[in-house]
Every structure is written in structure tokens, then in C-alpha cells.
C-alpha positions as CSV (number, residue, x, y, z in Angstrom):
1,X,10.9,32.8,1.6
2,X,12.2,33.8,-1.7
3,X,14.7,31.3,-2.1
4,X,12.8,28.4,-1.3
5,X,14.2,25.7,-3.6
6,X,12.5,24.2,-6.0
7,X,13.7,20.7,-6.4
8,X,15.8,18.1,-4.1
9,X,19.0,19.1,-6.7
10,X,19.0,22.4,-5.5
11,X,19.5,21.2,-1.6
12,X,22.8,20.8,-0.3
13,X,23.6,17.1,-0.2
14,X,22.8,16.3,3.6
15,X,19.5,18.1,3.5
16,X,18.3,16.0,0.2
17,X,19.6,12.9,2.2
18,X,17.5,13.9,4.9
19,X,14.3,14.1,2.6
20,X,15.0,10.9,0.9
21,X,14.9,9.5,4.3
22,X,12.0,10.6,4.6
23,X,10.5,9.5,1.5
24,X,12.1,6.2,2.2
25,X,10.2,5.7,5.5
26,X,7.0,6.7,3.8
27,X,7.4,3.9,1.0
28,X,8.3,1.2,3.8
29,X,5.2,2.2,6.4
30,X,2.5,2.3,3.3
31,X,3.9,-0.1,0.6
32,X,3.8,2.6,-1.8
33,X,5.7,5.2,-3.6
34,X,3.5,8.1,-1.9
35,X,5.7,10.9,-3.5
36,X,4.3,9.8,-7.0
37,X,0.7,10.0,-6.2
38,X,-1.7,13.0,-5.2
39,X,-1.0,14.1,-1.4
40,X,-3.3,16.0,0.6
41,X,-0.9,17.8,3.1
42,X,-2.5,19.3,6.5
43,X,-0.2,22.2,7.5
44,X,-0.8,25.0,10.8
45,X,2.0,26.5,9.9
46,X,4.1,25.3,12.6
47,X,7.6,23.7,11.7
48,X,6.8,20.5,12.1
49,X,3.7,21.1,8.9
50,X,5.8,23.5,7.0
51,X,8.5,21.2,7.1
52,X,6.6,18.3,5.6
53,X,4.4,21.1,3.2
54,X,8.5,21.9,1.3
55,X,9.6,18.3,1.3
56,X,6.6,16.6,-0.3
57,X,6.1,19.1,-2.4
58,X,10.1,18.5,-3.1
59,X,9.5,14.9,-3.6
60,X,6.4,15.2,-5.7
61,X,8.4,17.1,-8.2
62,X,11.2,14.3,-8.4
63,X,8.7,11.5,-8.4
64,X,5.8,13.3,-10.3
65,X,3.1,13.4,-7.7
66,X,0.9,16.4,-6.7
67,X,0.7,18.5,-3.5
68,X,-2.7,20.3,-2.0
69,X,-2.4,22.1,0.9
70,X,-5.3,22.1,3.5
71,X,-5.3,24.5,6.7
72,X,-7.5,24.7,9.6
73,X,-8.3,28.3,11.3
74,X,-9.7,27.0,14.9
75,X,-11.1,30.6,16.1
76,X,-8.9,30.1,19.3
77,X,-6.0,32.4,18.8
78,X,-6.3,35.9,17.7
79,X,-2.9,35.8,15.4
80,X,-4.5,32.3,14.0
81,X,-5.7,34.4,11.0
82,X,-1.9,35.5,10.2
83,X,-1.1,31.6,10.7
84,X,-3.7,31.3,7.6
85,X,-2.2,34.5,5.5
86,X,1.3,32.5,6.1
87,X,0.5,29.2,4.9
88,X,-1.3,30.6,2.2
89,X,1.8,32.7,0.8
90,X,4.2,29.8,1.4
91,X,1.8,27.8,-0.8
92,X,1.7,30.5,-3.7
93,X,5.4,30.8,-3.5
94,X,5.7,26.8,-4.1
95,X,2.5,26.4,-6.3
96,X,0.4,24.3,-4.0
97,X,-3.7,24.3,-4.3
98,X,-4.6,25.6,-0.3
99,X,-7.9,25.5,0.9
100,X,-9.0,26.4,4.2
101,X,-11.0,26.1,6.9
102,X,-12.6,28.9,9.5
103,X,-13.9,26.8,12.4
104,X,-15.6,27.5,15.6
105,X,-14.1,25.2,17.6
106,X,-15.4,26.5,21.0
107,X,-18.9,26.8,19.4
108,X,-18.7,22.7,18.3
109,X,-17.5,21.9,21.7
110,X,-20.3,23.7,23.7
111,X,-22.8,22.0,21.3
112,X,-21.7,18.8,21.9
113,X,-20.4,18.6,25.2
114,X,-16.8,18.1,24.8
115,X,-13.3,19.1,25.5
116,X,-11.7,22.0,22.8
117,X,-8.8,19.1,21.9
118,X,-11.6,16.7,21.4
119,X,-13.6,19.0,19.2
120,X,-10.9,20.7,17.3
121,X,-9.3,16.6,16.5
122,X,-13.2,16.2,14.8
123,X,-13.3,19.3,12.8
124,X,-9.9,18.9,11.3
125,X,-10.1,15.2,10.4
126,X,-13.9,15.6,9.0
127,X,-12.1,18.6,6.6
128,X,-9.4,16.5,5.9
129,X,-12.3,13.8,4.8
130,X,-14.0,16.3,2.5
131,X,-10.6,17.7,1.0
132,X,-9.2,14.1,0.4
133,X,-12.6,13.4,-1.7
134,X,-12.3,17.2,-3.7
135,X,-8.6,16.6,-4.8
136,X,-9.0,12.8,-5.2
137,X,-6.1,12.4,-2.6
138,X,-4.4,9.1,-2.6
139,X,-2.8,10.1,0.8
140,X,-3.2,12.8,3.9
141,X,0.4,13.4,4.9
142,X,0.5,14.7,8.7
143,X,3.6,16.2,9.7
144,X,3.7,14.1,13.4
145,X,7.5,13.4,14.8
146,X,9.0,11.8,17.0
147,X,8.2,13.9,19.4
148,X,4.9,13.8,19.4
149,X,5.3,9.5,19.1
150,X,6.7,9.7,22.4
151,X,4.4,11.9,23.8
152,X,1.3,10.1,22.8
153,X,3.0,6.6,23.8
154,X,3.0,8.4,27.4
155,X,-0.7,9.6,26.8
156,X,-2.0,6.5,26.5
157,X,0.1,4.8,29.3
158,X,-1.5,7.1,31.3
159,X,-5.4,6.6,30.6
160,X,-4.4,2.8,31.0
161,X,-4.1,1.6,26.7
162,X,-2.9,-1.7,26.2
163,X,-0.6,-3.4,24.4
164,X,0.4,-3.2,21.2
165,X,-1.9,0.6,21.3
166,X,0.2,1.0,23.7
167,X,2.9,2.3,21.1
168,X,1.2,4.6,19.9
169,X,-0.1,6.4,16.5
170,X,0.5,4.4,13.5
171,X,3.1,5.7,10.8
172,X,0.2,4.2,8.0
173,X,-3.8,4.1,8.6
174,X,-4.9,3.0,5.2
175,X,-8.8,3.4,6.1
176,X,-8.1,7.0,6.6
177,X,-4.8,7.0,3.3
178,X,-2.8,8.5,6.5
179,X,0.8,8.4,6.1
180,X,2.9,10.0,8.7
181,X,6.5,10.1,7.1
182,X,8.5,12.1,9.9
183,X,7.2,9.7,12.4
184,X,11.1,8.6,12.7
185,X,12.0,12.2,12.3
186,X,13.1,14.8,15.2
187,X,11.5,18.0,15.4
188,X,15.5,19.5,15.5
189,X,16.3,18.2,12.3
190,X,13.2,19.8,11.2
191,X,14.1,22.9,12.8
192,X,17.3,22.6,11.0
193,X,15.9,22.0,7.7
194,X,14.2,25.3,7.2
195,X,16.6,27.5,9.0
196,X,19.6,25.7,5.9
197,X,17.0,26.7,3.5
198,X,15.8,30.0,5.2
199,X,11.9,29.4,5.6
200,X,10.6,30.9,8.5
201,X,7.6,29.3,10.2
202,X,4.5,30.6,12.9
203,X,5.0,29.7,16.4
204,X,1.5,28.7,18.4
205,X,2.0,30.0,21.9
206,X,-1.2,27.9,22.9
207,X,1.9,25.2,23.1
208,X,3.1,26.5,25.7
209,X,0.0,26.7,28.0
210,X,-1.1,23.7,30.4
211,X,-4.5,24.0,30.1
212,X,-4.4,20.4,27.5
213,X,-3.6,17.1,28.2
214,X,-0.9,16.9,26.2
215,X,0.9,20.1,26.8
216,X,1.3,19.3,30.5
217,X,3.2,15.8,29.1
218,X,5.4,18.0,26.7
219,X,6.1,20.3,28.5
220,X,6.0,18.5,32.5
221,X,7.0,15.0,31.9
222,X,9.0,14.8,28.8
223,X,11.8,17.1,29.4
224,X,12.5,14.7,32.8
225,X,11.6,11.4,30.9
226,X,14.4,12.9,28.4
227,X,16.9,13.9,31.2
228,X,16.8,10.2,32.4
229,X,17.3,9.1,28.8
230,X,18.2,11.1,26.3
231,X,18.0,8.7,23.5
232,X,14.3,7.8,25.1
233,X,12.7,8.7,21.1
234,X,15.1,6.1,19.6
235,X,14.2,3.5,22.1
236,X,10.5,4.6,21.7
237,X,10.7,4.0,17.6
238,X,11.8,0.3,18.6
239,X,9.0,-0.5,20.7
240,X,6.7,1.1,18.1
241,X,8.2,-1.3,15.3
242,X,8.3,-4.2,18.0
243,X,4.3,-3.3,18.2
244,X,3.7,-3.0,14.5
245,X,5.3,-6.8,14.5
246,X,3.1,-8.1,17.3
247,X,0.1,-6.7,15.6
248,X,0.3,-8.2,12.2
249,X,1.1,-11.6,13.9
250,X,-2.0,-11.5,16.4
251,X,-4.0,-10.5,13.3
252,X,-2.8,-13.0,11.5
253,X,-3.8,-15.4,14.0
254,X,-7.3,-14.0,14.8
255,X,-7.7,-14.4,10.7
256,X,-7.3,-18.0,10.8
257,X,-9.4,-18.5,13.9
258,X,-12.6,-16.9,12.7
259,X,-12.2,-18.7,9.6
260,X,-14.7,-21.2,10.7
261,X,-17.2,-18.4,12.7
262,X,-20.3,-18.6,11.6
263,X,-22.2,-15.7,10.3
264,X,-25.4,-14.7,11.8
265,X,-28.5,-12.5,10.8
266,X,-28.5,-8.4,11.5
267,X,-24.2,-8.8,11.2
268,X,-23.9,-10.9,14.6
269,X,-21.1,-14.0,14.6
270,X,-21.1,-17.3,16.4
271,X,-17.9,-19.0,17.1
272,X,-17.7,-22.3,18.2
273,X,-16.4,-23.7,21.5
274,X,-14.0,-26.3,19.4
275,X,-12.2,-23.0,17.8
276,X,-12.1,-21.0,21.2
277,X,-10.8,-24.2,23.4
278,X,-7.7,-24.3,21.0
279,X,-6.5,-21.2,21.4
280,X,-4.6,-19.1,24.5
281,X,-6.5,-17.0,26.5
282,X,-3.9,-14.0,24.8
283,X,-5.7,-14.9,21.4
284,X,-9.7,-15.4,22.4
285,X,-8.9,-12.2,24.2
286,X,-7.7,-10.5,21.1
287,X,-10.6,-12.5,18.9
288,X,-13.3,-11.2,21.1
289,X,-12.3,-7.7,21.0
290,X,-12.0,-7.8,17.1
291,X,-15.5,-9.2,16.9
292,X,-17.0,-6.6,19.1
293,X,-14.9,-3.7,17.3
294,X,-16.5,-4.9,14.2
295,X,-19.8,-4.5,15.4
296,X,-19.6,-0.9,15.5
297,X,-19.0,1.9,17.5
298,X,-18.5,1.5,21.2
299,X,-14.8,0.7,22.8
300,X,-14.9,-2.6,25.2
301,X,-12.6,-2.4,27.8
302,X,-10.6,-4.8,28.4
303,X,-11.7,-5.8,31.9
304,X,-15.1,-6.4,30.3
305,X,-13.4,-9.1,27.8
306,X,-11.6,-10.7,30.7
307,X,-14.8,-11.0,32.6
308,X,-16.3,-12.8,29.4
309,X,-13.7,-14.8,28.8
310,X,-13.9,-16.4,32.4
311,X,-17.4,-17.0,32.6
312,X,-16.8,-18.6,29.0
313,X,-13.6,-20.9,30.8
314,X,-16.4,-21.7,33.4
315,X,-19.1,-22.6,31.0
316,X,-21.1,-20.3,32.4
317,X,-24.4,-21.5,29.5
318,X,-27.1,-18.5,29.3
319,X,-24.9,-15.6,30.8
320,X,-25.0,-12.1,28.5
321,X,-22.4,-9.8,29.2
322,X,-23.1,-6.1,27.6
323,X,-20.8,-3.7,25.6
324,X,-21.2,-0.5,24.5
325,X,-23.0,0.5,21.4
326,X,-25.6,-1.9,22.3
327,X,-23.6,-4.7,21.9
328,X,-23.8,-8.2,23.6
329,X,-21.9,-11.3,24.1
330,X,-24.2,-14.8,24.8
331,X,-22.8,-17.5,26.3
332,X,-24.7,-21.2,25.2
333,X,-23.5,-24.7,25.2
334,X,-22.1,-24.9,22.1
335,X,-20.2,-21.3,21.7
336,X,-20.4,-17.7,21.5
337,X,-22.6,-15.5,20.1
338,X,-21.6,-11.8,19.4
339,X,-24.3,-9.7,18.1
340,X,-25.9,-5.7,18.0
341,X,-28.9,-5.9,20.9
């Protein structure tokens, strides 16, 4: 690593196209020029995080933002500490602030009952929280591909998500200030990025293991989905924009119908049988779930909504259907009422 470059003018001409791709994908998904602002960059030390960890830090220097580097030890793999000592040099080398985590991962997930994948998701994001706040972050860039789209679209098919979730992760969360800028990218052209500049990277032989969820998709039912098509991740990056589309039109819709919802005490909403009777049952569908997600915690399924949405079609007066996270749904005369039991 001791001729890492030090700015996108030192790249040969294809591999600065390929991070002002990058940086272009980033500006369209979050509106903003990212590269110019502070960027909290989560890196293992894989080549996907590595990757992203050079080329921010690349971009930052041409559009004067700054790069911290934050790194999470799970406890799960012996060489994990060496995955720690690498990250940590490659940040020295480039002049990135790194700060790290030691977790117990298998201790959290004993505690609480709860899968390792499960756990280890809570702890990283929860450090990411507390490193955003330290370095003032304006962004947490996380290095997720194409790849790894496709393989959570295939995730969620399988425990039944429906549309648009369906398509998976979102390039932006601005809740979070997640940006995901290789989201259009393929994990070969990120292999090929380092090995042109000569950066070496730590490969996680958990990976390869089918004890998780999504191992046994990347590694079972990818490589056929892939043999069947192999442009499957382009085709995959359409329905994802085709999603993003859908979405901002259904909220757009559900905006204007709750216009007129009445607000109730202790947070609750009443909406009026007028508003509901002039819409399709696609958008009360999609307005009832958004009232119950912003009630609070507690996912309603969407055979639950159907069943609500019937009884409300049948004027069922007086009948309470229950959601989780003590939430309820009255039926009355006049309307809805959506409130925390």
C-alpha cells in the first residue's frame, strides 16, 4: 500500500471515470454533493469497504469534504483483530480519523435472544449512530453493490416483502444520512480497482460458510439465478429505480389524502369515510399502513390491513382490529380511528 494515490489525477483515466461514476450516483440518490461534506465511512476491510474507504477519501480531496473511518471487531473470527490492524494502517497511510469498535456479538445475542446476523446488524448501526454524532457526519457511506442489491431483493422475496420493499435496500435513507454510492457498482470492478492501484484487502472466510441466511442465497441461489441470466444485476437496478418511482408517487398520494385526517389526543388519527371512499383499495391499503407505521414500532402485515380494509368496505361499525405495538384500528360510522391502545 505504498503507492496508494493520493488524488483522482493520479488515476489512470478509466479508473477516475469509474469514481466519478460513483460520485455521480451518490449526488443523484441524495440530492447532494456528498463528496464535499463530512463522511463517516464504515469499512471491515473487505473489498467491497476498502474500495469505497480510497474513493471517498479520493473524492473528498477533489471536492473538499472529509473522511472518518469507523470499524467494527465482532469477536467472531480469530484473524478479525488483523482485519482491525489492516484498516487501521490503510487509514494512516491515507490520513483518515479511524475509530473502532471491540464487540461481543455472541454475548449481545445470548442476552437478547437473537440470531448473531441480527445482533451484529444492531451493534454496528448503534456505533455508526454514536460515530455520525462525534465527527458531525453529514453522511454514513456503506460500501453495498450490486451484489448484495440482488441478493437482498431475493431475501425479501423469500420471507414474503411486498412491493415496492420488494426491491430492496435504498441507495439514500436520509433518517439514518445513509448513502450507498456503489449500489450500481459490481463487486468485479471493485476488485479491479484496487488490484490497478495495488491495495490489497482482508478476505472474511465466515463468507463462505452456510450457517447465515444470506450466505446460503450468495453462495446457493445466486450463482444459478446468474447462470439463467447473466445480466440478472442490471435488470435488478431497473426494477429498483422502477420501485423508487412507484414509491414517491404512492407517497405522494397518501400526502394528499391525509390532508384532511384529523388529529387525535395521545398521537392517534381519524380519517373520514368521504376521504377513504374516493380512493382504490391499492391506496387505503398504502394509507393505513403509513398511519400505523407512524404510530411506532410494530410491523403490520399486510394480511392484517387487508382484513381491515374489508370489514371497513362492509361497514363493519364497532369492529377493532389489533396491530403490534399495541396498536388498534376502530371501525365507527363515520370513519377510522388509528390510535396507540
Amino acid at each position: 500500500m505504498d503507492f496508494l494515490p493520493n488524488s483522482i489525477q493520479e488515476l489512470e483515466p478509466r479508473l477516475a471515470r469509474f469514481c466519478l461514476n460513483i460520485e455521480k450516483f451518490g449526488i443523484q440518490k441524495s440530492g447532494e454533493n456528498f463528496a464535499s461534506k463530512i463522511m463517516l465511512v464504515g469499512v471491515s476491510g473487505g473489498i467491497d469497504s476498502t474500495a469505497l474507504l480510497i474513493i471517498a477519501t479520493l473524492l473528498a480531496r477533489k471536492s473538499g469534504g472529509r473522511v472518518f473511518c469507523a470499524h467494527i471487531d465482532h469477536g467472531l473470527r480469530e484473524e478479525s483483530g488483523k482485519d482491525r490492524f489492516f484498516v487501521e494502517e490503510l487509514c494512516l497511510q491515507m490520513n483518515v480519523p479511524f475509530k473502532a469498535l471491540n464487540a461481543d456479538v455472541a454475548g449481545y445475542a445470548a442476552k437478547h435472544t437473537m440470531g448473531l446476523e441480527e445482533a451484529g446488524r444492531i451493534i454496528r448501526y448503534n456505533f455508526f449512530k454514536k460515530c455520525l454524532k462525534k465527527f458531525n457526519a453529514d453522511f454514513l457511506l456503506l460500501a453495498h453493490h450490486v451484489g448484495d442489491l440482488s441478493e437482498d431483493m431475493v431475501m425479501r422475496l423469500i420471507r414474503g416483502t411486498g412491493w415496492p420493499a420488494l426491491a430492496g435496500m435504498d441507495a439514500y435513507d436520509p433518517a439514518r444520512k445513509l448513502l450507498r454510492p456503489l449500489l450500481s457498482t459490481r463487486k468485479e470492478e471493485l476488485e479491479d480497482f484496487l488490484r490497478s492501484i495495488g491495495c490489497p484487502w482482508r478476505e472474511d472466510e465466515s463468507n463462505t460458510s452456510d450457517a447465515y441466511m444470506r450466505n446460503r442465497v450468495r453462495n446457493r441461489i445466486m450463482p444459478l439465478l446468474n447462470e439463467e441470466n447473466p445480466s440478472l444485476g442490471a435488470g435488478l437496478i431497473r426494477l429498483k429505480e422502477q420501485a423508487e418511482l412507484d414509491d414517491d408517487y404512492w407517497s405522494e398520494q397518501i400526502e394528499m389524502a391525509l390532508q384532511k385526517a384529523e388529529q387525535v389526543k395521545n398521537g392517534g388519527l381519524f380519517i373520514h369515510c368521504s376521504i377513504l371512499n374516493n380512493c382504490h383499495s391499492a391506496l387505503r391499503l398504502r394509507i393505513y399502513k403509513h398511519i400505523l407505521d407512524n404510530l411506532g414500532p410494530g410491523h403490520a402485515l399486510f394480511d392484517s390491513i387487508l382484513l381491515l380494509d374489508q370489514a371497513f368496505l362492509g361497514r363493519k361499525s364497532g369492529s377493532t382490529f389489533q396491530f403490534p405495538g399495541n396498536k388498534i384500528a376502530v371501525i365507527n360510522k363515520t370513519g377510522l380511528l388509528f390510535k396507540v391502545n
